[in-house]
Backbone as ProteinMPNN parsed JSONL, in Angstrom:
{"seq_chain_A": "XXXXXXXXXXXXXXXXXXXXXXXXXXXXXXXXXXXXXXXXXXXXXXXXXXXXXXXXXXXXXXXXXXXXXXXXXXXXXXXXXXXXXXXXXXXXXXXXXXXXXXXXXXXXXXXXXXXXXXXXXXXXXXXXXXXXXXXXXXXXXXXX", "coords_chain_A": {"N_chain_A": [[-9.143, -0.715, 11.06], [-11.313, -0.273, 9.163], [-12.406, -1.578, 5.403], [-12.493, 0.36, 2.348], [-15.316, 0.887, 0.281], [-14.025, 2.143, -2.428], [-11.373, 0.281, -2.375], [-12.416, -2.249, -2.81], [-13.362, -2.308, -4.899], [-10.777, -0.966, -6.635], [-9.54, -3.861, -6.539], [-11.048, -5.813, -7.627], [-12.043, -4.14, -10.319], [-13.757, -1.74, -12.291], [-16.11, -2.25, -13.804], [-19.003, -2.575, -14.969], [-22.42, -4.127, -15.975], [-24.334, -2.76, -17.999], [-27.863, -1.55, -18.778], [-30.553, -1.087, -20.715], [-33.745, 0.967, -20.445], [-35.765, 0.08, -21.855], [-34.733, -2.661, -22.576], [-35.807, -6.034, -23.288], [-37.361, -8.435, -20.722], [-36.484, -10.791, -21.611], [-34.193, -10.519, -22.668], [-32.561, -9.3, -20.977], [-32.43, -11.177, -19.054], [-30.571, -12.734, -20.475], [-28.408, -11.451, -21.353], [-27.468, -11.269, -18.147], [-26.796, -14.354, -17.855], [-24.841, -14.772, -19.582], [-23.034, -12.719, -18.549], [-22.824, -14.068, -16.468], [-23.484, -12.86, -13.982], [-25.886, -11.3, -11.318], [-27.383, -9.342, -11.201], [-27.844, -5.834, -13.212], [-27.189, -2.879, -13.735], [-29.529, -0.254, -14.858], [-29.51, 2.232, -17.363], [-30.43, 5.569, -18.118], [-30.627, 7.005, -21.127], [-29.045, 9.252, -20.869], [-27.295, 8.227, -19.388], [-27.388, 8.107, -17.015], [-28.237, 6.683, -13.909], [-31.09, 5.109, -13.679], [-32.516, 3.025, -12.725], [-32.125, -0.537, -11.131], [-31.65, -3.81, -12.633], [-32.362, -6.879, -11.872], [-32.283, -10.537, -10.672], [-34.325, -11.127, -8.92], [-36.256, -9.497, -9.353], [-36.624, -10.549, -12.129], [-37.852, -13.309, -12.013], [-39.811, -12.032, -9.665], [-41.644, -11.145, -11.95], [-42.034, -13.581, -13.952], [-43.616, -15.127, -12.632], [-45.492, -13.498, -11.184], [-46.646, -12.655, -13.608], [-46.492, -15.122, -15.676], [-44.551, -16.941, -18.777], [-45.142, -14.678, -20.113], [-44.16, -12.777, -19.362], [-41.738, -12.356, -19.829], [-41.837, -10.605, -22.605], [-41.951, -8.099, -21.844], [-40.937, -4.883, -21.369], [-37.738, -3.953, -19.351], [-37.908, -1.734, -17.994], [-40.483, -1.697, -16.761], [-40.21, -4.08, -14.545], [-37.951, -3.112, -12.698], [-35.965, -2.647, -9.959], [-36.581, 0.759, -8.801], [-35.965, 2.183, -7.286], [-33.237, 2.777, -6.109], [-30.759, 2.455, -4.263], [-27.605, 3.77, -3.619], [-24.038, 4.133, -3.179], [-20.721, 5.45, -2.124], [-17.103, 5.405, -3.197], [-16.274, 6.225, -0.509], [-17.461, 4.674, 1.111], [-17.402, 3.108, 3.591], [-16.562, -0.74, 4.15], [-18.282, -1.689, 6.24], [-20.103, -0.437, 6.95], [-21.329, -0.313, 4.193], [-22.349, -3.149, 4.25], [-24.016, -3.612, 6.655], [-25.783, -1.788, 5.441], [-26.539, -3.448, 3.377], [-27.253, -5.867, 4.236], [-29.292, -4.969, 6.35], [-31.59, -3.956, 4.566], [-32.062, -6.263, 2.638], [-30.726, -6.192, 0.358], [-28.875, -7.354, -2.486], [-26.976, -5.88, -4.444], [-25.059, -3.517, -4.793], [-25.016, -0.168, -6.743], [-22.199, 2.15, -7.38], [-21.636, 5.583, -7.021], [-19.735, 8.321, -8.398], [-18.673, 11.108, -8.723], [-21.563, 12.174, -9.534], [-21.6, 10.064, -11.454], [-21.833, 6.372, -12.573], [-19.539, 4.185, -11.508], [-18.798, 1.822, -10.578], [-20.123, -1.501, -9.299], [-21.412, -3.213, -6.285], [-20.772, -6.096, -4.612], [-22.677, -8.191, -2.55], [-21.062, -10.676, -1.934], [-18.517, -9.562, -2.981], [-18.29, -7.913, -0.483], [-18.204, -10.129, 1.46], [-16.236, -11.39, 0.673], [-14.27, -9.057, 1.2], [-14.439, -8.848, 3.772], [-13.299, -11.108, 5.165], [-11.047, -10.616, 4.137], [-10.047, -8.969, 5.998], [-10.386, -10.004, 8.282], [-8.446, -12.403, 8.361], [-6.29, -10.678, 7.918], [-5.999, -9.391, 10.112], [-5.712, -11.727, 12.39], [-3.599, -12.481, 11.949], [-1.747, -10.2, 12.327], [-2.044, -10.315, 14.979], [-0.957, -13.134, 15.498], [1.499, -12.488, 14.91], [2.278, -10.416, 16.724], [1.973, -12.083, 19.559], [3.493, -13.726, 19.112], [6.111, -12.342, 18.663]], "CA_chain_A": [[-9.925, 0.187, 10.231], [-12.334, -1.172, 8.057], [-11.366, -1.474, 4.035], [-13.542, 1.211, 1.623], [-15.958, 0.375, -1.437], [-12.86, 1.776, -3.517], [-10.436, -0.84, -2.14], [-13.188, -3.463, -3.251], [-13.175, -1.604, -6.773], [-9.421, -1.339, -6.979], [-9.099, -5.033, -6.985], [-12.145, -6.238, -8.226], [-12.435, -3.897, -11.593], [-15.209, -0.948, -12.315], [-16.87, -3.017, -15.099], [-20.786, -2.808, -15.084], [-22.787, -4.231, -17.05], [-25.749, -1.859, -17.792], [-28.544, -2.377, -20.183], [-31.466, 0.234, -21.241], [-35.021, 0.576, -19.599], [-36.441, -0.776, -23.282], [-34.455, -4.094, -22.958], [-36.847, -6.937, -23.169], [-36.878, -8.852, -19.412], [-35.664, -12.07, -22.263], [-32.948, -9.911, -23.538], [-31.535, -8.958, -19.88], [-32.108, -12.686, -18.871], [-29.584, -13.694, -21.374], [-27.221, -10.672, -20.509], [-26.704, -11.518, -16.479], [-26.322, -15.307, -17.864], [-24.115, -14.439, -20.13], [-22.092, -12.605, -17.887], [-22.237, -14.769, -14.789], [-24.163, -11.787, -12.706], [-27.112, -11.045, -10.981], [-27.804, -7.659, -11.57], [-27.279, -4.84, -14.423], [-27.507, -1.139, -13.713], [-30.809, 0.421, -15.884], [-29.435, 3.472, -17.106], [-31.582, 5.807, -19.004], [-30.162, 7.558, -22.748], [-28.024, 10.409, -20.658], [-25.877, 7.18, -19.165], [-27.971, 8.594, -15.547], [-28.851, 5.434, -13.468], [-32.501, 4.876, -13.68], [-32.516, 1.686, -11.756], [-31.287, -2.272, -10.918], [-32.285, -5.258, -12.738], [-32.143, -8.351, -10.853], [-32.606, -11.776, -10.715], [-35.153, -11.249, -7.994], [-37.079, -8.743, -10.316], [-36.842, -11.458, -13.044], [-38.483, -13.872, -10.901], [-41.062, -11.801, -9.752], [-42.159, -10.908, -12.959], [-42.556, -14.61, -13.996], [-44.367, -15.856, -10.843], [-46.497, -12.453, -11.197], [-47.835, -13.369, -15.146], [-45.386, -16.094, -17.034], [-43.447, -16.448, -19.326], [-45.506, -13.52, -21.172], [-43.909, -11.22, -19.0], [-40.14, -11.86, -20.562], [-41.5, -9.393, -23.905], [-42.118, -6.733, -21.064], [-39.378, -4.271, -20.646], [-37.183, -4.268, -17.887], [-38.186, -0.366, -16.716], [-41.833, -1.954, -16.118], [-40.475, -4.72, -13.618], [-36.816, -2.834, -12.307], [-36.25, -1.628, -9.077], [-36.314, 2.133, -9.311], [-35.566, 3.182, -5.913], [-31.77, 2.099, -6.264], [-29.675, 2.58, -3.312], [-26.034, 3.893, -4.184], [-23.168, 4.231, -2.313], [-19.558, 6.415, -2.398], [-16.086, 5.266, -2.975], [-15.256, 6.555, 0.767], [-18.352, 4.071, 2.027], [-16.571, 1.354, 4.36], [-17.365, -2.328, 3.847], [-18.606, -2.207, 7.507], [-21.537, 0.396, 6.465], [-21.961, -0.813, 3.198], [-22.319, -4.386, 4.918], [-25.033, -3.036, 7.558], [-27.355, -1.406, 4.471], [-26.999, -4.262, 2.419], [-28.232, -6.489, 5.043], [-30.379, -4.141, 6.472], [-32.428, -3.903, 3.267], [-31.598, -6.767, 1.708], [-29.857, -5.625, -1.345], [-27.625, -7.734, -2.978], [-25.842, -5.16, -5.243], [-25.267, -1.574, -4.71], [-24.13, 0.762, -7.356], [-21.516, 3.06, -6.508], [-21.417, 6.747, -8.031], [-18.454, 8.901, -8.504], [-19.374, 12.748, -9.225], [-22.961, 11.059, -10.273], [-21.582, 9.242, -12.352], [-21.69, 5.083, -12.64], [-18.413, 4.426, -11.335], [-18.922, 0.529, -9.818], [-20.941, -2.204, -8.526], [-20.368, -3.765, -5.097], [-22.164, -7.261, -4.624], [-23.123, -9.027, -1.376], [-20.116, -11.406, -2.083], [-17.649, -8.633, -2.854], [-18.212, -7.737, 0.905], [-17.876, -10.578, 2.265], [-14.531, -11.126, 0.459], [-13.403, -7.551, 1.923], [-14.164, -8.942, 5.48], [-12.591, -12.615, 5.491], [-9.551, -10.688, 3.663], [-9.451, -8.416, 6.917], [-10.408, -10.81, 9.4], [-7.399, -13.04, 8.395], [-5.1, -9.511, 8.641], [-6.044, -9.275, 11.772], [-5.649, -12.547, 13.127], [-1.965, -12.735, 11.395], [-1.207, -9.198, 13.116], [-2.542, -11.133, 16.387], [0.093, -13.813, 15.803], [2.586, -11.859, 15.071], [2.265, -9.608, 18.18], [2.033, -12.882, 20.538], [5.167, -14.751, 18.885], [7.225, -11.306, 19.146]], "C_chain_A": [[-10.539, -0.596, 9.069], [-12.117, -0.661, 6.526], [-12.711, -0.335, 3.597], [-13.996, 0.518, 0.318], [-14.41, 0.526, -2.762], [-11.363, 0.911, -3.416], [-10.695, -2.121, -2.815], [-12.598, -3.228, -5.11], [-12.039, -1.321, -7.53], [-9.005, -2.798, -7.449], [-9.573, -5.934, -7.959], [-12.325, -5.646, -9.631], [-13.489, -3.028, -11.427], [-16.241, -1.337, -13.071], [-18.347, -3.162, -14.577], [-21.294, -2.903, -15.968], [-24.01, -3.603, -17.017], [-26.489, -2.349, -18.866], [-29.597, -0.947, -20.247], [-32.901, -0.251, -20.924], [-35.836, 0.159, -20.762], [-36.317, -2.235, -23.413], [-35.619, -4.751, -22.786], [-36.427, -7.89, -21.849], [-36.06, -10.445, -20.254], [-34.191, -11.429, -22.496], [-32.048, -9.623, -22.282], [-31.272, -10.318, -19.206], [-30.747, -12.771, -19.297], [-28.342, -12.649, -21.135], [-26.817, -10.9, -19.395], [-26.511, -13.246, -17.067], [-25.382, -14.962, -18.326], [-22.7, -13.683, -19.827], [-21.998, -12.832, -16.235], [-22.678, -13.517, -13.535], [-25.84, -12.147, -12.381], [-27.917, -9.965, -11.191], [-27.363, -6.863, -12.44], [-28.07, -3.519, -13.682], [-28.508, -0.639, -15.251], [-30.308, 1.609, -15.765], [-30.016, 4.295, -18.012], [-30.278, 6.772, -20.677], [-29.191, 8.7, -21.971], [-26.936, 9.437, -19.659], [-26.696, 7.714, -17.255], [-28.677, 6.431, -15.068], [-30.203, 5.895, -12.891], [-33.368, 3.645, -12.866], [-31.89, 0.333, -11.763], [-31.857, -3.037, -11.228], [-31.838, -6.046, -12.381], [-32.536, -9.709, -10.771], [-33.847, -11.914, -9.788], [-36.217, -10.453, -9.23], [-37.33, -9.888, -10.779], [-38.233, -12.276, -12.581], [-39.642, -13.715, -10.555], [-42.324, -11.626, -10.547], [-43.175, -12.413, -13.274], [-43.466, -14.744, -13.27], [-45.699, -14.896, -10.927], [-47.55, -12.788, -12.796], [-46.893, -14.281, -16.212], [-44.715, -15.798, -17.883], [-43.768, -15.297, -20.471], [-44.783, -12.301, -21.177], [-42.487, -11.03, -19.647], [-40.252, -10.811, -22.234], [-41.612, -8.544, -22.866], [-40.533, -6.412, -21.288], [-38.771, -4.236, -19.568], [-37.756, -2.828, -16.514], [-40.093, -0.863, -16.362], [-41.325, -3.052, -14.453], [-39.196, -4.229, -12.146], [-37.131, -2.383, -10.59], [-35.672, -0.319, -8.923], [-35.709, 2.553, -7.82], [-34.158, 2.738, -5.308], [-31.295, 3.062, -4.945], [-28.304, 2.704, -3.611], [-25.204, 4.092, -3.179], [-22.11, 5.077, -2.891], [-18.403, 5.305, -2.67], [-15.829, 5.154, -1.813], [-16.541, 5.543, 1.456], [-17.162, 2.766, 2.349], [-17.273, 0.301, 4.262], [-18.208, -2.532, 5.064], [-20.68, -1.733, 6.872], [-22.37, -0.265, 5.874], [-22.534, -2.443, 3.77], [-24.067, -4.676, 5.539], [-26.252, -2.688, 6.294], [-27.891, -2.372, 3.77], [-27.675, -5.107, 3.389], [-29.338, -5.945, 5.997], [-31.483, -4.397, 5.596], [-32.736, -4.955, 2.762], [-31.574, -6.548, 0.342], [-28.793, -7.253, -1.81], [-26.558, -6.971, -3.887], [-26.145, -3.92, -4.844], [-24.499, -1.167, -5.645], [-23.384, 1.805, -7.122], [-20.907, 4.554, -7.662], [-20.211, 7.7, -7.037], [-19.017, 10.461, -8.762], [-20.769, 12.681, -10.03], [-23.102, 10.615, -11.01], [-21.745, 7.788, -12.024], [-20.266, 4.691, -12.309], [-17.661, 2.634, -10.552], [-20.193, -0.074, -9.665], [-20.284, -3.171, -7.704], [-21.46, -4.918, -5.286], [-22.062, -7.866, -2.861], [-21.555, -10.103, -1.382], [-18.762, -10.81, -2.118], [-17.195, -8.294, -1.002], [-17.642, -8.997, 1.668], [-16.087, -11.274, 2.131], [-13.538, -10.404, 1.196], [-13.279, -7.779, 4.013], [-13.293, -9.575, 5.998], [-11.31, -12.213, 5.258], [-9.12, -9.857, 5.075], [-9.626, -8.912, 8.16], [-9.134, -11.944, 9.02], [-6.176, -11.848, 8.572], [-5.012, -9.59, 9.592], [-5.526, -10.043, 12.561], [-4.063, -12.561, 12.675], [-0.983, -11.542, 11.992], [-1.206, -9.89, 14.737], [-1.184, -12.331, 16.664], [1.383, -13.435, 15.796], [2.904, -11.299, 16.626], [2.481, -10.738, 19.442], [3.349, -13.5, 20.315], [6.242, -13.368, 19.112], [6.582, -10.59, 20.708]], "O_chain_A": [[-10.053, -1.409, 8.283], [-11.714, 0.486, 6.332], [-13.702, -0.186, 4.312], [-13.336, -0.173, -0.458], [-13.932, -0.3, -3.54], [-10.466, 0.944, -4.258], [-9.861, -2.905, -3.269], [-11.875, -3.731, -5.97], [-12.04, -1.349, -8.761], [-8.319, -3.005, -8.45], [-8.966, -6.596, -8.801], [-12.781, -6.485, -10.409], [-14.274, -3.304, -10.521], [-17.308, -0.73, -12.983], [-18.626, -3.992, -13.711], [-21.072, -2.164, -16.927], [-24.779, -3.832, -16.083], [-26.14, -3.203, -19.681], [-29.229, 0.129, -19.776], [-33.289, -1.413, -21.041], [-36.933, -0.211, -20.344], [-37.115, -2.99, -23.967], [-36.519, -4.18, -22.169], [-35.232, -8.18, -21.787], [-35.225, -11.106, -19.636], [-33.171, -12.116, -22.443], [-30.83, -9.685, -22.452], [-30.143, -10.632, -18.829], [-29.832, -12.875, -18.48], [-27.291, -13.127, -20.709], [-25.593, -10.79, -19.328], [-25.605, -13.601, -16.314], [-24.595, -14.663, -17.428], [-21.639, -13.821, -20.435], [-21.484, -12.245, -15.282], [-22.176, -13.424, -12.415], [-26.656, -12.892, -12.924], [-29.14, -9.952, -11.328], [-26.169, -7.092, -12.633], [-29.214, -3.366, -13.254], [-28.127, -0.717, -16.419], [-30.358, 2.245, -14.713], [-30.213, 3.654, -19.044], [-29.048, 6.8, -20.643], [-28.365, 9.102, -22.791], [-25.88, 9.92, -19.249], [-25.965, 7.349, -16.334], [-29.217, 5.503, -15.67], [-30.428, 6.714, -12.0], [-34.557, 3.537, -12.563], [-30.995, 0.196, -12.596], [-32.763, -3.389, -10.474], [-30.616, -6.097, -12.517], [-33.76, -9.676, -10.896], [-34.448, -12.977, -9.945], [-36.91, -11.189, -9.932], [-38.167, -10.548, -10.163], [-39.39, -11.904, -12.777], [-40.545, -14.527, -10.759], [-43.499, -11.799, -10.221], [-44.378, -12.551, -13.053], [-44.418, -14.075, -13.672], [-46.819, -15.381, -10.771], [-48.746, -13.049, -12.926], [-46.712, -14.008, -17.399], [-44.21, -14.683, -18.018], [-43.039, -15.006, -21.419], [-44.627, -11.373, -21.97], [-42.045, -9.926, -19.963], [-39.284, -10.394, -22.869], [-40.849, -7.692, -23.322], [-39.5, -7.077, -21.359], [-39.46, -4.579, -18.607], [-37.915, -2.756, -15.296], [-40.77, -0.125, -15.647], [-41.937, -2.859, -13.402], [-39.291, -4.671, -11.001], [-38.179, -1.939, -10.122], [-34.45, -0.171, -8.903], [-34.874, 3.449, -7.694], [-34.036, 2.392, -4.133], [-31.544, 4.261, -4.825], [-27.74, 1.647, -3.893], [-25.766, 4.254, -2.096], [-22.312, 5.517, -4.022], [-18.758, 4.173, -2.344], [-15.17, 4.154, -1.528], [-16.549, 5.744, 2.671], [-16.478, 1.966, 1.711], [-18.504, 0.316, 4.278], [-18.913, -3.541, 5.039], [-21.739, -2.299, 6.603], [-23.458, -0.726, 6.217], [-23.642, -2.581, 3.251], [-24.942, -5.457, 5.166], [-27.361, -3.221, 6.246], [-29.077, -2.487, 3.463], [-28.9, -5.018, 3.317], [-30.26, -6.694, 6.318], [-32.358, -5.151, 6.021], [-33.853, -4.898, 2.248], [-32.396, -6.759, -0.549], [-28.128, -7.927, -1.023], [-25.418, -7.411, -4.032], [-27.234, -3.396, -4.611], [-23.339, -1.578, -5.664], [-24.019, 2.648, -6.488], [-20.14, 4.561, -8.624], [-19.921, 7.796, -5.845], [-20.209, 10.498, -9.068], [-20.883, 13.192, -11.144], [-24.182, 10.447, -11.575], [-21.847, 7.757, -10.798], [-19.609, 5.056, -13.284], [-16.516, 2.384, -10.175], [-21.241, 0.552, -9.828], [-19.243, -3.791, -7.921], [-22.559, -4.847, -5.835], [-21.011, -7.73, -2.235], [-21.031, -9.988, -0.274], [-17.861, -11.326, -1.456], [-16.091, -8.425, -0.472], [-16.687, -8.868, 2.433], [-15.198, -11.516, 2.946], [-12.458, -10.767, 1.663], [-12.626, -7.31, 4.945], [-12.562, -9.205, 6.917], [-10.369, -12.842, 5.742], [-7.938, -9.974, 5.398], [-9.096, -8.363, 9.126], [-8.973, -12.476, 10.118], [-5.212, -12.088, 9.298], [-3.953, -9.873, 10.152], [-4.864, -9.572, 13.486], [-3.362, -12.737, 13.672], [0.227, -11.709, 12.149], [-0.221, -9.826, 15.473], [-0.562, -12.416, 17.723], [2.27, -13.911, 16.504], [3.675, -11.794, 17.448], [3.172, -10.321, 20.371], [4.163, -13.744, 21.207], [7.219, -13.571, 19.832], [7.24, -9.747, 21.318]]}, "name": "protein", "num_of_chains": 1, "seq": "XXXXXXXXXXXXXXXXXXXXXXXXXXXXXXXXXXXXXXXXXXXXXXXXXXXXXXXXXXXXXXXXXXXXXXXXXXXXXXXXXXXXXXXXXXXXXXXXXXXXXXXXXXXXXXXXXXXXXXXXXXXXXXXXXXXXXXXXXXXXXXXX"}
């Protein structure tokens, strides 16, 4: 049986770092360095997720008009059409959309609230930890 997003989020921590669709794209820069991520949840003044800033965003921005674009705000370059997920979503699913899509982070709401973020890496953690279960149930079963 395949593990769930809140198995990931049990071990891993609910900690997101969010920021506000005003930040400046310099000011969220220095927030995902700062904390060793790729992405921050954009959530708007009622704590509602409004969208995902990303290192890919970032990026585009630049590449799209220089380094003029780091005074822009982040809700001009974000992506709004955020993809969320449940607690009860299985890593298999969640796995499938993210590479489907390519996503690298999904936010994961709780009674619509902010409640997690899963990352591309998170997953593949949740697999390798149940593809070595497996194989250790496998040896077991052959040596007994």
């Amino acid at each position: 049986m395949s593990a769930t997003v809140r198995s990931i989020l049990e071990e891993k921590g609910r900690n997101v770092v969010t920021i506000g669709p005003d930040t400046t794209l310099a000011d969220a820069a220095r927030i995902l360095e700062e904390n060793h991520i790729g992405a921050a949840v954009v959530c708007d003044a009622r704590g509602q997720i409004a969208g995902i800033f990303t290192e890919r965003d970032l990026v585009r921005a630049i590449g799209r008009s220089g380094l003029i674009s780091l005074s822009q705000s982040v809700a001009a370059v974000m992506t709004k059409n955020v993809h969320r997920c449940s607690e009860e979503t299985t890593v298999n699913e969640l796995m499938e959309v993210m590479t489907g899509r390519r996503f690298r982070h999904v936010p994961v709401e709780k009674d619509g609230k902010l409640a997690g973020i899963i990352s591309i890496g998170d997953v593949v953690k949740s697999r390798i930890r149940d593809i070595e279960t497996e194989a250790e149930q496998i040896k077991a079963y052959i040596a007994g």
